[in-house]
VEXDREN-34411 format. One record per residue (C-alpha): residue in one letter; x, y, z. Coordinates in steps of 0.1 Angstrom, whole numbers, padded with zeros to 4 digits, always signed. Each point is the difference from the previous one (the first is absolute). Example, Ala and Ser with C-alpha at 12.3 -4.5 7.8 and 13.67 -1.06 7.14 Angstrom:
a+0123-0045+0078s+0014+0034-0007
! end
This chain:
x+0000+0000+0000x+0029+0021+0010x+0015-0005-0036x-0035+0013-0018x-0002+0034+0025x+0037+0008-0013x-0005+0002-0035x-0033+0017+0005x+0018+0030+0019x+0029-0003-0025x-0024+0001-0029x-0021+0029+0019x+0032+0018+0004x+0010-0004-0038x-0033+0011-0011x+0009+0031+0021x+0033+0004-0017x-0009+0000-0031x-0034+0024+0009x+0022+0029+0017x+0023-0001-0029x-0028+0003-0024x-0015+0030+0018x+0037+0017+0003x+0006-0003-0037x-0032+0014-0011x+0003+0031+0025x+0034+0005-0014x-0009-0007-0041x-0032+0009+0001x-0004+0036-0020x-0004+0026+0026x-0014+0035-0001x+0031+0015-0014x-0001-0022-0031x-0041+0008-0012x-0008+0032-0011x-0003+0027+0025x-0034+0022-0013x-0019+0020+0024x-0034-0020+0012x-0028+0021-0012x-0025+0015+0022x-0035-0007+0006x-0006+0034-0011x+0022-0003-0027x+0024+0025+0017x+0041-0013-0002x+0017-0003+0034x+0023+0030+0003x+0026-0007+0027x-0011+0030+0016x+0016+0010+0033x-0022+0033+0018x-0009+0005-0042x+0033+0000-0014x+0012-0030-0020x+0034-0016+0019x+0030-0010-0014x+0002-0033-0011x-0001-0025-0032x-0032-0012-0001x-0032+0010-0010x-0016+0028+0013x+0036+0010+0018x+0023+0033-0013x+0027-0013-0024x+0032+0011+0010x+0024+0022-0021x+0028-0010-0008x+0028+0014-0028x+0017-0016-0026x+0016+0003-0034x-0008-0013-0030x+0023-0009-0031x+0017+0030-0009x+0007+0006+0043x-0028+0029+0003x-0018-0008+0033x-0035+0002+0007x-0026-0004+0029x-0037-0013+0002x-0007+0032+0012x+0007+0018-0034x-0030-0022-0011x-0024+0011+0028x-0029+0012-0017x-0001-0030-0025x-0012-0038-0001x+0033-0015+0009x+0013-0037-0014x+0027-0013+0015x+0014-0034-0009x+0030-0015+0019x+0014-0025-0030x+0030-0019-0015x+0009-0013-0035x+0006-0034+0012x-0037+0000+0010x-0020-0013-0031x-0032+0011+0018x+0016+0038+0004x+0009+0002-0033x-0036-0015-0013x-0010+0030+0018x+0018+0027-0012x-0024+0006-0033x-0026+0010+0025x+0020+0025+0015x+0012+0013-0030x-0035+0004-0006x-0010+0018+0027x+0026+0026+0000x-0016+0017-0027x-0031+0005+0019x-0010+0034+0010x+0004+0006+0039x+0022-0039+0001x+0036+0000+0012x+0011-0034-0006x+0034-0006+0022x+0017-0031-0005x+0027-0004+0030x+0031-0026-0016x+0017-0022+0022x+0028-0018-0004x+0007+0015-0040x+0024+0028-0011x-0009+0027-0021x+0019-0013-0030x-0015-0033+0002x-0036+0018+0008x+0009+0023-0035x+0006-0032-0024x-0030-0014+0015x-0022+0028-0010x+0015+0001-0035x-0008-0033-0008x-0034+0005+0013x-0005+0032-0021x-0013+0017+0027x+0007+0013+0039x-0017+0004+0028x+0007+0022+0031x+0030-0015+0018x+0018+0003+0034x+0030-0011+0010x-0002-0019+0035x+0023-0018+0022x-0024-0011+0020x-0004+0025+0024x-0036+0013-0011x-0007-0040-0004x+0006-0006+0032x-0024+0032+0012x-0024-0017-0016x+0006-0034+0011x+0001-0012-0034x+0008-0038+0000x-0007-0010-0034x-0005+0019-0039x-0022+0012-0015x-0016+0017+0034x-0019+0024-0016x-0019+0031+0022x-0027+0022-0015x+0001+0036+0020x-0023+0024+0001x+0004+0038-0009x+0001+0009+0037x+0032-0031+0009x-0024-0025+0016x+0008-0031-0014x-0034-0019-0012x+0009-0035-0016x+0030-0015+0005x+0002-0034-0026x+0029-0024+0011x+0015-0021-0030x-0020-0002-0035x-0032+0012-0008x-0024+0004-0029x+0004+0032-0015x-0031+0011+0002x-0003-0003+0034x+0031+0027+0005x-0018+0021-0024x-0033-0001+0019x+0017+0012+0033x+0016+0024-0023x-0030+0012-0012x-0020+0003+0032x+0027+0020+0017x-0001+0028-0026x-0034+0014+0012x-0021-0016-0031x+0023+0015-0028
! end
């Protein structure tokens, strides 16, 4: 009898084993908030959540928080700030041209920068400017690019590309899309942050 009760515990304690592990590799694996796309939830009322703090948006990176400002050069070495958008629909794209979905994306932005009241900023990491240059020739076009060494990237907490951030005329960032997306749906926040234009 004694023989039976042992391999009962020992297959009990087995079963637990193998259940633990299973649990610990799921919570580890398992995609987690930071890998879905971050959008704000929309309101009953069909008002977006605005981060507000006593009625003034906070600084932050998600939705409905104040993006922060930051300065950095683009290809040629003149530097320039979010804030020298304010006033605008802002795009900003963290990317890379080893990232096929990145470049996929670029067509879109190139798009969009010729939209009245649309500041598309692409922030580069990882490329130089020379490399950046060729890249654009081949394409036959160019869109809006900073140099970064990932010092903005890391004020944003970017921890993948394309992280891509639609923000409003007034700074507050209202859609932030983490890795690819249909176009459209970058164009529709686009569009609904430019007051109906």
């Amino acid at each position: 009898m004694m023989v039976g009760k042992g391999k009962l515990v020992l297959l009990v304690v087995v079963a637990f084993i193998i259940v633990a592990t299973a649990v610990i590799v799921v919570l580890n694996w398992w995609p987690g908030p930071d890998s879905l796309p971050v959008e704000p939830p929309e309101d009953p009322q069909g008002q977006e959540p605005t981060g507000e703090s006593q009625g003034e948006p906070v600084p932050g990176t998600g939705p409905g928080e104040l993006a922060p400002d930051f300065a950095l050069p683009d290809l040629v070495g003149d530097e320039f700030t979010l804030s020298d958008f304010q006033g605008q629909v802002v795009v900003l794209s963290f990317w890379n041209s080893n990232c096929d979905y990145c470049l996929a994306s670029l067509p879109t932005l190139f798009e969009l920068q010729s939209e009245e009241g649309v500041q598309v900023m692409t922030i580069n990491l990882g490329d130089t400017a020379a490399g950046l240059q060729s890249l654009w020739e081949k394409e036959g076009y160019e869109v809006f690019t900073l140099l970064d060494d990932g010092t903005v990237a890391a004020l944003y907490q970017v921890l993948a590309t394309p992280d891509t951030l639609v923000i409003d005329p007034q700074g507050v960032i209202k859609v932030r899309f983490l890795g690819a997306r249909p176009p459209e749906e970058l164009r529709r926040a686009v569009a609904a942050n430019r007051g109906g234009s």
